[in-house]
BALOBA-1460 file (C-alpha; in Angstrom, 3 decimals):
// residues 365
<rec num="1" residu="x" x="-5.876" y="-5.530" z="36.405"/>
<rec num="2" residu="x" x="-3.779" y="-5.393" z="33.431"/>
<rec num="3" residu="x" x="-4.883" y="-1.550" z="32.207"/>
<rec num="4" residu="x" x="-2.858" y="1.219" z="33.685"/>
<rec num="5" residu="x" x="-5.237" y="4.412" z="35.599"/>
<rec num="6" residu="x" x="-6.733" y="6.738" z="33.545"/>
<rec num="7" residu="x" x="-4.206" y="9.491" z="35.198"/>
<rec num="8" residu="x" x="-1.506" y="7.654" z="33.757"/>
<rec num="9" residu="x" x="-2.479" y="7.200" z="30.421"/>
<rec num="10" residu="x" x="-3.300" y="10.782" z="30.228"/>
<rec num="11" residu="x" x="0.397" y="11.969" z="31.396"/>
<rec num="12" residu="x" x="1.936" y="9.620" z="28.738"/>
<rec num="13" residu="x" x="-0.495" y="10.895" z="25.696"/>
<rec num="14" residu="x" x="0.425" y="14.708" z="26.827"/>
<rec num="15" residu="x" x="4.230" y="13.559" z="26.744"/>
<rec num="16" residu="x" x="4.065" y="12.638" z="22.795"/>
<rec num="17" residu="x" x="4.342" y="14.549" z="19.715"/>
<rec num="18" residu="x" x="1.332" y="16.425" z="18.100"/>
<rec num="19" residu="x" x="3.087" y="15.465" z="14.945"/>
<rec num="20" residu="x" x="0.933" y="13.838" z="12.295"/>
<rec num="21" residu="x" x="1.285" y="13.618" z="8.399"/>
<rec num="22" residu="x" x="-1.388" y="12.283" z="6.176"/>
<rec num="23" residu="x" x="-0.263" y="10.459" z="3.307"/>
<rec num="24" residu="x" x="-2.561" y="9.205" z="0.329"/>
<rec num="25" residu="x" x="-2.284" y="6.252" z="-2.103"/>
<rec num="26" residu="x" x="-0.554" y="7.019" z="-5.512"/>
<rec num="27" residu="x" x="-0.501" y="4.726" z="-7.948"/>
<rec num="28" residu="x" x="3.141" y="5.125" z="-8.932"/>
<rec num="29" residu="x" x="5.451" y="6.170" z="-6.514"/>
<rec num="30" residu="x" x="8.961" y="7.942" z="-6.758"/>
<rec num="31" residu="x" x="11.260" y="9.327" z="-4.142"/>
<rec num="32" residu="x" x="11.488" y="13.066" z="-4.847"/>
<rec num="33" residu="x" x="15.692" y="12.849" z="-4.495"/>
<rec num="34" residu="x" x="15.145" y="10.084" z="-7.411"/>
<rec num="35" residu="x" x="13.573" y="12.254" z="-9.487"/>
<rec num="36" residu="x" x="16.430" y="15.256" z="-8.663"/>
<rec num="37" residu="x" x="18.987" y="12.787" z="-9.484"/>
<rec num="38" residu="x" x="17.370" y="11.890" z="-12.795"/>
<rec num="39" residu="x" x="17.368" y="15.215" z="-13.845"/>
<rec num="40" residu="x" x="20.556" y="16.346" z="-12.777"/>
<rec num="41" residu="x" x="22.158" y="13.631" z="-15.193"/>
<rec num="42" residu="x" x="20.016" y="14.357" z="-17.762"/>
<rec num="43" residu="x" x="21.328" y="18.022" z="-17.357"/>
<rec num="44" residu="x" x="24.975" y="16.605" z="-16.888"/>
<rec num="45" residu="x" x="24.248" y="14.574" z="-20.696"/>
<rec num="46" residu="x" x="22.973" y="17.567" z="-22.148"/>
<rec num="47" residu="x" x="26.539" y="19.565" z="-20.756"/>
<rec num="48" residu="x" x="28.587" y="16.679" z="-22.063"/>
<rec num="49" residu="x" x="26.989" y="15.871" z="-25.507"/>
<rec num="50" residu="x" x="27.719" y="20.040" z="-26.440"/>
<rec num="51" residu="x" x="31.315" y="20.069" z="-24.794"/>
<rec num="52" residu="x" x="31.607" y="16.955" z="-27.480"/>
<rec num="53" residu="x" x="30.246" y="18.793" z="-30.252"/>
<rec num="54" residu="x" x="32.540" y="21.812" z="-29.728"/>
<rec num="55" residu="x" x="35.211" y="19.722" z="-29.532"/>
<rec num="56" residu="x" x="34.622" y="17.939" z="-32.373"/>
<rec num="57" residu="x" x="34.515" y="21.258" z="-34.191"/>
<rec num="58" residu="x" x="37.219" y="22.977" z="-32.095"/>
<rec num="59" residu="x" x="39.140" y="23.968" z="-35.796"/>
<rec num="60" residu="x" x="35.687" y="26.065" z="-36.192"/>
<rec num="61" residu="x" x="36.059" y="28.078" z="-32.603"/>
<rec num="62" residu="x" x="38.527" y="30.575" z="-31.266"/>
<rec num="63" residu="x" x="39.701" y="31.291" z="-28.023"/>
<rec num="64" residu="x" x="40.652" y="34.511" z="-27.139"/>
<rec num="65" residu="x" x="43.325" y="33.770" z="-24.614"/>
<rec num="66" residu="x" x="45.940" y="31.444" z="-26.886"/>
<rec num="67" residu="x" x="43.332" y="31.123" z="-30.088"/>
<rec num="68" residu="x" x="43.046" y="27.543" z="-29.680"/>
<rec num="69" residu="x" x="40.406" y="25.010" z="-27.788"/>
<rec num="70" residu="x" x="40.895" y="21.665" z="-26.159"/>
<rec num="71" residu="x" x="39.151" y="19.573" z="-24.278"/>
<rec num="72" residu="x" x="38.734" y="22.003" z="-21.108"/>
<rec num="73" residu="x" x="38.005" y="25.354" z="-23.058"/>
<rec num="74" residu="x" x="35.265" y="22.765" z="-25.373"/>
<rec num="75" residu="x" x="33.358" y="22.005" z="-21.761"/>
<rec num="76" residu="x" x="34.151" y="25.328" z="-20.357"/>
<rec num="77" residu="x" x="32.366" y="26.856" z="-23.269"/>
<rec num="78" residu="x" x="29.269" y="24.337" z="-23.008"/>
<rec num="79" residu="x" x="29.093" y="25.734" z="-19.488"/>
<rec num="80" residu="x" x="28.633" y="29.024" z="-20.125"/>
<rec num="81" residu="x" x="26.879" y="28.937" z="-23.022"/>
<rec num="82" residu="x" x="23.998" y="26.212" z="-21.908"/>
<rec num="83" residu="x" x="23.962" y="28.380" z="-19.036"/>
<rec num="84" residu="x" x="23.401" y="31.573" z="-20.561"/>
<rec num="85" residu="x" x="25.821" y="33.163" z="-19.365"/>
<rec num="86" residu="x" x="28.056" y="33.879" z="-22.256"/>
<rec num="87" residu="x" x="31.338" y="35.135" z="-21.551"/>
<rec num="88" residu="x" x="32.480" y="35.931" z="-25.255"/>
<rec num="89" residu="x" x="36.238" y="34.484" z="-24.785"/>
<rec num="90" residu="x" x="35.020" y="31.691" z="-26.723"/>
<rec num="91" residu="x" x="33.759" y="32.099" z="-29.995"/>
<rec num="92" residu="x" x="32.063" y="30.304" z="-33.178"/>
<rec num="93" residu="x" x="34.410" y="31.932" z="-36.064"/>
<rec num="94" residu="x" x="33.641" y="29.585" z="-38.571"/>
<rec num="95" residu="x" x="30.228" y="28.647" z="-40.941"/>
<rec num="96" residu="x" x="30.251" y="25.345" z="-39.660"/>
<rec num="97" residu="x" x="30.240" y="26.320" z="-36.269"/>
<rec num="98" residu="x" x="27.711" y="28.807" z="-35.991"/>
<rec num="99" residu="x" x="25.657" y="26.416" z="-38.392"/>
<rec num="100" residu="x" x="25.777" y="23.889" z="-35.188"/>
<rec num="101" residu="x" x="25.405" y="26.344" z="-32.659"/>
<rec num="102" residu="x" x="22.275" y="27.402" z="-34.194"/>
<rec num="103" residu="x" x="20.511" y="23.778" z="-34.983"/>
<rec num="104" residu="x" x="22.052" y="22.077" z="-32.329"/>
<rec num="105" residu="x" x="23.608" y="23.976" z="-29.742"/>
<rec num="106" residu="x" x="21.070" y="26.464" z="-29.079"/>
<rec num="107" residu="x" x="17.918" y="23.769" z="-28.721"/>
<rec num="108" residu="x" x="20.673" y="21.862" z="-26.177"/>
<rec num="109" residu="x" x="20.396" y="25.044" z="-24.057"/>
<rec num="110" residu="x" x="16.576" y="25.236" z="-24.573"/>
<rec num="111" residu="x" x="16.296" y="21.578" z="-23.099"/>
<rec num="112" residu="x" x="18.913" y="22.397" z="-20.243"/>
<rec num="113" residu="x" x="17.194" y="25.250" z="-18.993"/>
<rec num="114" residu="x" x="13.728" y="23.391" z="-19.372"/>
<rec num="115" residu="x" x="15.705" y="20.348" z="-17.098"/>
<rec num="116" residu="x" x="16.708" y="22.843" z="-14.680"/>
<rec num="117" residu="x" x="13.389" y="24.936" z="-14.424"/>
<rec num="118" residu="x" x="11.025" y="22.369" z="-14.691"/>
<rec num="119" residu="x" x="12.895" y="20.628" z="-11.421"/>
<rec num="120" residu="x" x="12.721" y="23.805" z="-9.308"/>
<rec num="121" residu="x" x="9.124" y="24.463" z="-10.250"/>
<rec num="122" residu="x" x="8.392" y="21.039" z="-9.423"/>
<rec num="123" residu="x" x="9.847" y="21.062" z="-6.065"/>
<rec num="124" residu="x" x="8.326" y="24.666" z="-5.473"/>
<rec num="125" residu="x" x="4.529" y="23.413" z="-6.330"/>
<rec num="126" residu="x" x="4.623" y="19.950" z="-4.720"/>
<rec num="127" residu="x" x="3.272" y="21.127" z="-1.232"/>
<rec num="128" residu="x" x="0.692" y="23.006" z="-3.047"/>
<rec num="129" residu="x" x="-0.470" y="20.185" z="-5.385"/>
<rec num="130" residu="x" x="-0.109" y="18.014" z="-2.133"/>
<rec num="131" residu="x" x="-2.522" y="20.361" z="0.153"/>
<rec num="132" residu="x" x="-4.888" y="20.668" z="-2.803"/>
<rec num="133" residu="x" x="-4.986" y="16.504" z="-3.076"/>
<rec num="134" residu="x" x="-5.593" y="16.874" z="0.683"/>
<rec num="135" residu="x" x="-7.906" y="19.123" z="0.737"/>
<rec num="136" residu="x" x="-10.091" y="17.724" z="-1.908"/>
<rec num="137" residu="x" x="-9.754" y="14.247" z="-0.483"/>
<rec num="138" residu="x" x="-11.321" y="15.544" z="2.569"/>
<rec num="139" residu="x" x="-14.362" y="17.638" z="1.239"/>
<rec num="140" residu="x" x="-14.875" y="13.906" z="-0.174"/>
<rec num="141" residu="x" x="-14.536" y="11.475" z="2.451"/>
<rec num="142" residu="x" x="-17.995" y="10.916" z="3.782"/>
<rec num="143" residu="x" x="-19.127" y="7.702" z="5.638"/>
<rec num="144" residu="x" x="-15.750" y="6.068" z="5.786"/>
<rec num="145" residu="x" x="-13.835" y="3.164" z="7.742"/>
<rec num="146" residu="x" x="-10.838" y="4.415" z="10.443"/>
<rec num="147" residu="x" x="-9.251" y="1.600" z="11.315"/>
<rec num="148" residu="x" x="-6.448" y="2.401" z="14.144"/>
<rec num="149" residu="x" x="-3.210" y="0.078" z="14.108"/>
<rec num="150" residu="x" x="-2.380" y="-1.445" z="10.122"/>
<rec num="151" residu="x" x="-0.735" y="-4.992" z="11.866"/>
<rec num="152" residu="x" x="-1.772" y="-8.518" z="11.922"/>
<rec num="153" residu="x" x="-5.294" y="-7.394" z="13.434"/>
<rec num="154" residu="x" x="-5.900" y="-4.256" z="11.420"/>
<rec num="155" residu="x" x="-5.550" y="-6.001" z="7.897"/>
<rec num="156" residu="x" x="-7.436" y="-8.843" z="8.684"/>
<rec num="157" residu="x" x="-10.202" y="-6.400" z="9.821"/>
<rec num="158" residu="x" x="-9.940" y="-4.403" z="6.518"/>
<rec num="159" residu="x" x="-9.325" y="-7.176" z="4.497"/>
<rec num="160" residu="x" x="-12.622" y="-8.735" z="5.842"/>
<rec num="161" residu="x" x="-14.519" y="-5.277" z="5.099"/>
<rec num="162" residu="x" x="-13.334" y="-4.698" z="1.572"/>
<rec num="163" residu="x" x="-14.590" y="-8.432" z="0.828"/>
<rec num="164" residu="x" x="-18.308" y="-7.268" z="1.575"/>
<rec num="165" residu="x" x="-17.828" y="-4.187" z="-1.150"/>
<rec num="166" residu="x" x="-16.187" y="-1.001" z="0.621"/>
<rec num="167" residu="x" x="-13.637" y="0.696" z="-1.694"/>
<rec num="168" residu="x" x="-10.170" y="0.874" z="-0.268"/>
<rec num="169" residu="x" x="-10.622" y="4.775" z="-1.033"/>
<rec num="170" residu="x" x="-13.266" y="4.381" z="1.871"/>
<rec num="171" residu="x" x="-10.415" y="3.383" z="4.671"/>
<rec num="172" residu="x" x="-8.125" y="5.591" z="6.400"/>
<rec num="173" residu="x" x="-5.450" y="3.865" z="8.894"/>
<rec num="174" residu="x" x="-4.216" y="5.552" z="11.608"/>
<rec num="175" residu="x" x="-0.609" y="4.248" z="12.708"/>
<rec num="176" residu="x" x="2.493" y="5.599" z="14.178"/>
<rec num="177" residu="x" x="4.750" y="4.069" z="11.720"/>
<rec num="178" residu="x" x="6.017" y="5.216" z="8.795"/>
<rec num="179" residu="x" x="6.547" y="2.129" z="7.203"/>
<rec num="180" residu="x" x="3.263" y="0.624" z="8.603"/>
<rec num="181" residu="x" x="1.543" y="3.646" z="6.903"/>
<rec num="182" residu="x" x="3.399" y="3.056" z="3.236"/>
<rec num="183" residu="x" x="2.312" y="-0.647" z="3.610"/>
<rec num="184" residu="x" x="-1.587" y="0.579" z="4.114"/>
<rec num="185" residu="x" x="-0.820" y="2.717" z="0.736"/>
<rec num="186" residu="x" x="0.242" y="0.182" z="-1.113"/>
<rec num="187" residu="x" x="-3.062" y="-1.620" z="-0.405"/>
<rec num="188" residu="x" x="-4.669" y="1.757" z="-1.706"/>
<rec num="189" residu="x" x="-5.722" y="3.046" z="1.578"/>
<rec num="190" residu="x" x="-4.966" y="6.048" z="2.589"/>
<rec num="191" residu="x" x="-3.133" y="6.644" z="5.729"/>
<rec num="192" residu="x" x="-2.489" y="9.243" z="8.419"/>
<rec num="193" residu="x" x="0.559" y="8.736" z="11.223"/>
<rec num="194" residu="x" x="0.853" y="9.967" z="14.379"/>
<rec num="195" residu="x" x="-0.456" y="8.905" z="17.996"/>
<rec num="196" residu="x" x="-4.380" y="8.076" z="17.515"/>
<rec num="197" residu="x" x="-4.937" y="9.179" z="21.857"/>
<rec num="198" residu="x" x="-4.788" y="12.577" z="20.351"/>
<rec num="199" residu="x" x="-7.987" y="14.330" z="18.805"/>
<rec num="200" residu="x" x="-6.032" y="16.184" z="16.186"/>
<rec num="201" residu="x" x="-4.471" y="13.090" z="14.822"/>
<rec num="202" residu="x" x="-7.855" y="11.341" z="14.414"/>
<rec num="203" residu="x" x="-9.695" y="14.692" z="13.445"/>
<rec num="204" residu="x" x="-6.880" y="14.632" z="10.340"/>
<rec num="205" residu="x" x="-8.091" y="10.856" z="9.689"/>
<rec num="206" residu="x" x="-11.906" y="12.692" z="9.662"/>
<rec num="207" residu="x" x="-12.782" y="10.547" z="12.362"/>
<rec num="208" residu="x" x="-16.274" y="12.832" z="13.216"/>
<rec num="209" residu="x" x="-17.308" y="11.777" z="9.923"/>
<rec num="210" residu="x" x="-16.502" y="8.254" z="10.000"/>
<rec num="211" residu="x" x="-19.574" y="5.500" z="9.635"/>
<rec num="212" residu="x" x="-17.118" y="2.724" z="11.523"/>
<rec num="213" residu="x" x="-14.484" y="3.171" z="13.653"/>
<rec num="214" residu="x" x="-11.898" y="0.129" z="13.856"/>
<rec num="215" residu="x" x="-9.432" y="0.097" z="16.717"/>
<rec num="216" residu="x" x="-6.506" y="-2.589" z="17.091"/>
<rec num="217" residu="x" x="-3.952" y="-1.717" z="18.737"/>
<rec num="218" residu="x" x="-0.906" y="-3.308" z="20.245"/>
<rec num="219" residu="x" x="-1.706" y="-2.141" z="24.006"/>
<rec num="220" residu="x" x="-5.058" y="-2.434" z="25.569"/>
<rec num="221" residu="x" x="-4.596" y="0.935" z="27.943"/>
<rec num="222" residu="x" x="-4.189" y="2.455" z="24.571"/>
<rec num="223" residu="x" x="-7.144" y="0.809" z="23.272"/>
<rec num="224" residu="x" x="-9.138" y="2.268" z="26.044"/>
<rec num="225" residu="x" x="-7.866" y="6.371" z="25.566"/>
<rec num="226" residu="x" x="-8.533" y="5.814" z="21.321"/>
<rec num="227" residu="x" x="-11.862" y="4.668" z="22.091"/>
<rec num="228" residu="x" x="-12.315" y="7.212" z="24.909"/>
<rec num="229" residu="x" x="-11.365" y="10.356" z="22.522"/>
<rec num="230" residu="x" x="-13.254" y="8.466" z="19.109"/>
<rec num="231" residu="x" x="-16.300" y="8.542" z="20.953"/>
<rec num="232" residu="x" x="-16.289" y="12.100" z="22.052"/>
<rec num="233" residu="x" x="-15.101" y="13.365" z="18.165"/>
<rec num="234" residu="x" x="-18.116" y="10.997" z="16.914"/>
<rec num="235" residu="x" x="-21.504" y="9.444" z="19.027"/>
<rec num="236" residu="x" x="-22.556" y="8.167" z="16.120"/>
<rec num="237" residu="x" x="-20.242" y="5.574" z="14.484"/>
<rec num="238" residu="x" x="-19.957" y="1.950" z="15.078"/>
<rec num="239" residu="x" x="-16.608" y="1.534" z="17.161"/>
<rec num="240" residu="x" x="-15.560" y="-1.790" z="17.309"/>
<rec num="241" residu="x" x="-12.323" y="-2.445" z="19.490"/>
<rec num="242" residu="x" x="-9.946" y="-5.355" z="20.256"/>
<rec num="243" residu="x" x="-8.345" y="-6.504" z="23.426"/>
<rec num="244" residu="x" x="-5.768" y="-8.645" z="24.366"/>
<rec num="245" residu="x" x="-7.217" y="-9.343" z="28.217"/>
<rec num="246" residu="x" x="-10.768" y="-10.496" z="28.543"/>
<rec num="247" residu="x" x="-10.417" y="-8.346" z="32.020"/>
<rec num="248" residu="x" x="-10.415" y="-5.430" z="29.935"/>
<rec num="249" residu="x" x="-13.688" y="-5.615" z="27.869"/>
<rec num="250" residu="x" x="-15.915" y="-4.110" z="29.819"/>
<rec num="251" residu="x" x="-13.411" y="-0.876" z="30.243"/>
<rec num="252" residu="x" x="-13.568" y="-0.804" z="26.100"/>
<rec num="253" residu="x" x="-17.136" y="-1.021" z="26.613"/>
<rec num="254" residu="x" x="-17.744" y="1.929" z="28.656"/>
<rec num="255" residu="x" x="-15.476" y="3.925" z="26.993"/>
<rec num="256" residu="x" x="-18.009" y="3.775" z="24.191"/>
<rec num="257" residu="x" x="-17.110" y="0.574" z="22.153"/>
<rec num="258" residu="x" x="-19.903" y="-1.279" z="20.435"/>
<rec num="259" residu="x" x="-18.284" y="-4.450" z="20.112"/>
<rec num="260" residu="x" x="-14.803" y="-5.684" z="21.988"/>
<rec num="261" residu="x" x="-13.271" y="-8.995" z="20.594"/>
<rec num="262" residu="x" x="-10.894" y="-10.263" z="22.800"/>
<rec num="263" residu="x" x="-8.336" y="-11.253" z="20.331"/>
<rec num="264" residu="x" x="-6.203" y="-13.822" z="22.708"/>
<rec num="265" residu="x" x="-9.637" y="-15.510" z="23.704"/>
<rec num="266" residu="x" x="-10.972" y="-15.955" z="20.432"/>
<rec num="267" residu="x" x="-7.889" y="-17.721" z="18.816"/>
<rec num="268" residu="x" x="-7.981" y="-20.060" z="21.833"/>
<rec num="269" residu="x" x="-11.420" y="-20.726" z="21.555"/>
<rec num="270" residu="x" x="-10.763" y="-21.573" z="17.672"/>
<rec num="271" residu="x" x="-7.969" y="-23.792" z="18.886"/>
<rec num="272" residu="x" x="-9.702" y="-25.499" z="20.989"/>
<rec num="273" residu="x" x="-12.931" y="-26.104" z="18.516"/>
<rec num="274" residu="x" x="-10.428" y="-27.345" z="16.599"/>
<rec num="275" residu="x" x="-8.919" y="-29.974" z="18.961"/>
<rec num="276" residu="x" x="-12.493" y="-31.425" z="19.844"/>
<rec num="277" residu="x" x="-13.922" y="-31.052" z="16.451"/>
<rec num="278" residu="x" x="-11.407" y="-30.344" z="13.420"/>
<rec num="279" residu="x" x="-14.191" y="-29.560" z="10.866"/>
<rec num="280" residu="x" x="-15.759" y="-27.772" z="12.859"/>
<rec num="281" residu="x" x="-13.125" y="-25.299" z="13.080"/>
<rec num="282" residu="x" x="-13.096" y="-25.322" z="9.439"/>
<rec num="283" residu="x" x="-16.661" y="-24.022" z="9.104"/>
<rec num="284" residu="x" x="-15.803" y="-21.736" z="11.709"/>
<rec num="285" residu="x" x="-12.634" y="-20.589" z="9.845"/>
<rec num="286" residu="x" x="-14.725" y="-20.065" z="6.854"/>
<rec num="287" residu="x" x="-17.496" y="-18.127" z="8.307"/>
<rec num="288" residu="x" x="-15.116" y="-15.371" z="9.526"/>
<rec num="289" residu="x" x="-13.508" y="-15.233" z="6.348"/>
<rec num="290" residu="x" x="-16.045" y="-12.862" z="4.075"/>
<rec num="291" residu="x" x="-15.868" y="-13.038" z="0.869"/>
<rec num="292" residu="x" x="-15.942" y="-17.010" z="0.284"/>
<rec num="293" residu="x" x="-17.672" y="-20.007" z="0.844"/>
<rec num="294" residu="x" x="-19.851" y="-19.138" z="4.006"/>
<rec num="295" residu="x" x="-21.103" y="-15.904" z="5.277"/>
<rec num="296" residu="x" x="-22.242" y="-14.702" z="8.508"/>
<rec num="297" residu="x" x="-24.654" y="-11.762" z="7.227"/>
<rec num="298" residu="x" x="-27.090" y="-9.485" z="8.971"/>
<rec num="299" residu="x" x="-29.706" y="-8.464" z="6.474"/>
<rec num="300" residu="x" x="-33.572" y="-6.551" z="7.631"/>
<rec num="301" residu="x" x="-37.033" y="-9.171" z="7.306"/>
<rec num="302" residu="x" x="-38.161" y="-8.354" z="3.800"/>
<rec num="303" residu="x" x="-42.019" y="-8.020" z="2.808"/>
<rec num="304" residu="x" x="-42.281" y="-11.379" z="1.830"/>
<rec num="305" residu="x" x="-40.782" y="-13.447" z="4.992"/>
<rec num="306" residu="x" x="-43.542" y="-11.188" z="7.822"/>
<rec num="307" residu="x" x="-45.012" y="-13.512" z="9.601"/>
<rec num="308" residu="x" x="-43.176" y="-16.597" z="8.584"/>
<rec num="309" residu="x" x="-41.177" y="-18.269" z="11.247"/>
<rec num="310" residu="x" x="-37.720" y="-18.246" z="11.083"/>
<rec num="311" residu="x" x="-36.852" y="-22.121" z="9.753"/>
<rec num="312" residu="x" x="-39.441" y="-20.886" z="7.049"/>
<rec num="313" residu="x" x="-37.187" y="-19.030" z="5.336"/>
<rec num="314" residu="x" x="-35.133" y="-19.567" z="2.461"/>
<rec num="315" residu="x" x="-31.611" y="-18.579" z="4.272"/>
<rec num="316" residu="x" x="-30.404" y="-20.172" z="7.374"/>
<rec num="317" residu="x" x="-31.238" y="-18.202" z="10.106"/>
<rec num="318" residu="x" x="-28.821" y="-18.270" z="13.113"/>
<rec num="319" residu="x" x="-30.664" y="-15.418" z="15.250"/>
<rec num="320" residu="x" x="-33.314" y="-12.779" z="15.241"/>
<rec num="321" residu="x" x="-32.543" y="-9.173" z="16.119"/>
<rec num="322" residu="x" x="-35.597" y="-7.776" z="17.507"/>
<rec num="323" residu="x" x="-35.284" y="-4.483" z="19.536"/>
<rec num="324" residu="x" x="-32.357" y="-4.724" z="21.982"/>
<rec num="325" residu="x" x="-32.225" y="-8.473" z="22.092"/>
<rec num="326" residu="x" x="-30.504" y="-11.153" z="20.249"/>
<rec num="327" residu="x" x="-33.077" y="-13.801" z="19.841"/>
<rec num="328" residu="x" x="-31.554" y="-17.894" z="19.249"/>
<rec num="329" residu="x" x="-33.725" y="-19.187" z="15.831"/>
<rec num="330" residu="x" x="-35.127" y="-21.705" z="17.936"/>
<rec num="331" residu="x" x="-36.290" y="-19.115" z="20.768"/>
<rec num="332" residu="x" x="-40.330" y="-19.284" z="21.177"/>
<rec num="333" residu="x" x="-40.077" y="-15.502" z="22.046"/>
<rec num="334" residu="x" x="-39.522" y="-14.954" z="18.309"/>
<rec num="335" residu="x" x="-43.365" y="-16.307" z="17.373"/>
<rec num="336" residu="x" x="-43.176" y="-15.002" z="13.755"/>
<rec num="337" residu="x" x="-41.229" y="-12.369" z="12.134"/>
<rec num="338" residu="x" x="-42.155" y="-8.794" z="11.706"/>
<rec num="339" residu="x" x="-41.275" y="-6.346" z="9.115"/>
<rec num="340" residu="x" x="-38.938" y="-4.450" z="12.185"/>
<rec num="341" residu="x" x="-37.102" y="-7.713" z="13.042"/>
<rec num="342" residu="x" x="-33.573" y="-8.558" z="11.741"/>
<rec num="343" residu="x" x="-32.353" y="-11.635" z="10.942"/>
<rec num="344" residu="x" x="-28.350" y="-13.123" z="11.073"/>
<rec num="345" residu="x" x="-28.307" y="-15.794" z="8.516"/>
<rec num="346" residu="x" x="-26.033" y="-17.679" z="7.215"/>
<rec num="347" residu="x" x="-25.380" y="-17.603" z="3.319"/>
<rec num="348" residu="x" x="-22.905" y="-19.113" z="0.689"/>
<rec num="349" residu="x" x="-21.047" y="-16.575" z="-1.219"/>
<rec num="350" residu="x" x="-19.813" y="-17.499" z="-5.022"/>
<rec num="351" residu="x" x="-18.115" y="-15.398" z="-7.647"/>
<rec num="352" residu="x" x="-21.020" y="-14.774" z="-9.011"/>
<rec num="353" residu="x" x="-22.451" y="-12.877" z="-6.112"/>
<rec num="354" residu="x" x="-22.078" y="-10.658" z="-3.712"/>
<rec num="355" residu="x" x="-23.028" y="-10.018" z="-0.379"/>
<rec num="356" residu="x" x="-23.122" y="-6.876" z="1.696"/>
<rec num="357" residu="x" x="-23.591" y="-7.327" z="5.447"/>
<rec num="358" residu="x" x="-26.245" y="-4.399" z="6.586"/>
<rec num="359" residu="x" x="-23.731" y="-1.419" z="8.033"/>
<rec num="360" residu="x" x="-26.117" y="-0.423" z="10.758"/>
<rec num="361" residu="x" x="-25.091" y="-1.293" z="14.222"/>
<rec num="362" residu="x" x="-25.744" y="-4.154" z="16.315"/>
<rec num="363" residu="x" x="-28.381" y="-3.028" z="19.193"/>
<rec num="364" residu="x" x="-26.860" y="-3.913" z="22.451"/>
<rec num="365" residu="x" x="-28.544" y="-5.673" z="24.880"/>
């Protein structure tokens, strides 16, 4: 057995971090020490565009210490005076000068002290405008898609789902990595990181509001305690889980998964449907691949197609879902379909359409 005890995962989960940070998707995105550093040469232009002026003009100023001004007393005075702080030693004696220290000089100090202001009010309201986004994304997240690990397994998962119609505003990814979690906003999801065993982590990603639950992770023991801890926060989502053992299923499965793929299985089954039969693998390929060409769909029996068998219909039906059972198209059990029955059909998807698979969950046999 592959999956370490229960005891043991619990020790290692109570040995991490409750640290967590939720981040959301912007649509342009600056490091806050960029935008410092912008401003601070802006503010450095500003101080050396009026020491110019003044020096310029330095036959229009007087300096009370040897009555003249060069190049230090010009920038000494630009300090002072764009700061506010006004010393007096320095002086505009001429028309000329106070002419430019009133048009020019004086708006120059206006716009250095707006620089300098608008920076520290910036960086003073930025965790407040950041727990407001927060908090407002959250009184709006209903009915949403966690999906637990952003790698090679996650994406494909969410890429799948967004191809039916879910708004990337409708996923949240749960990952420990900071970079993982940038990559997910990029893609306009919105991401929370930290250790997905804990409930606080998951509670931040709204998980007990969630409509499906998507766990791939890189460990199947850690599989097991996410599933184990997503189940308790919410009995009512679809949690679908992958595994990397096929011994480890049925452990997913009582933990409360709906679904487990084993993820090493499958690709070798799809390599070796390949080998025997290379189109075949194609249409396989394609089926799993929403969005184009062929679609594996689960849609209810409308009005129309009770009590027509299921070759009568216009869509190729692959199974019946009747109840708790899975029913083959071909199975005489089926009889005729009723208005409760639902049907997995296969469908070809165009630019010109779109189709949604039916969210509710798979009954389990």
């Amino acid at each position: 057995m592959k999956l370490a005890g229960h005891d043991a995962i619990a020790r290692q989960a109570d040995e991490k971090t409750a640290t967590y940070r939720v981040k959301l998707p912007r649509r342009i995105v600056e490091r806050p020490l960029r935008q410092v550093a912008r401003r601070v040469l802006m503010a450095l232009g500003v101080l050396v565009l009026t020491a110019l002026l003044v020096w310029f003009d330095r036959s229009g100023y007087n300096d009370n210490s040897d009555g003249s001004v060069d190049l230090l007393d010009a920038f000494y005075y630009a300090t002072v005076t764009l700061s506010t702080t006004g010393y007096g030693d320095i002086t505009p004696v001429s028309d000329g000068a106070r002419l430019t220290n009133i048009f020019v000089i004086t708006p120059l100090r206006v716009l250095f002290l707006i620089i300098l202001v608008g920076t520290t009010l910036e960086v003073l309201t930025e965790r407040t405008r950041e727990e407001w986004r927060l908090n407002r994304w959250r009184s709006n997240l209903r009915d949403h898609t966690v999906v637990v690990g952003f790698g090679t397994k996650g994406r494909s998962a969410v890429e799948t789902v967004c191809a039916t119609g879910l708004k990337p505003e409708q996923v949240v990814v749960v990952d420990p990595s900071s970079k993982v979690i940038d990559a997910a906003n990029a893609h306009g999801y919105a991401g929370v990181m930290g250790d997905a065993t804990r409930s606080d982590v998951l509670l931040r990603a709204e998980v007990q509001r969630a409509r499906k639950i998507i766990i791939a992770t890189q460990r199947d023991d850690t599989a097991v305690l996410v599933t184990l801890t997503a189940r308790q926060l919410n009995r009512s989502a679809k949690i679908v889980a992958a595994v990397r053992e096929e011994e480890n299923a049925p452990l997913l499965r009582q933990s409360g998964a709906d679904a487990v793929i084993t993820s090493a299985s499958a690709a070798g089954r799809l390599l070796g449907l390949s080998v025997l039969s290379p189109h075949a693998g194609m249409v396989m390929e394609d089926l799993i691949q929403q969005g184009s060409g062929l679609d594996l769909v689960e849609r209810p029996v409308i009005k129309a197609e009770v009590g027509l068998k299921p070759k009568e219909v216009d869509d190729l039906v692959v199974s019946v879902v009747r109840g708790h059972r899975v029913l083959g198209y071909d199975d005489t059990a089926i009889g005729t379909l009723q208005l409760t029955d639902r049907l997995i059909t296969i469908v070809r998807v165009t630019p010109t359409t779109h189709v949604a698979p039916d969210s509710k969950p798979l009954p389990q046999d």
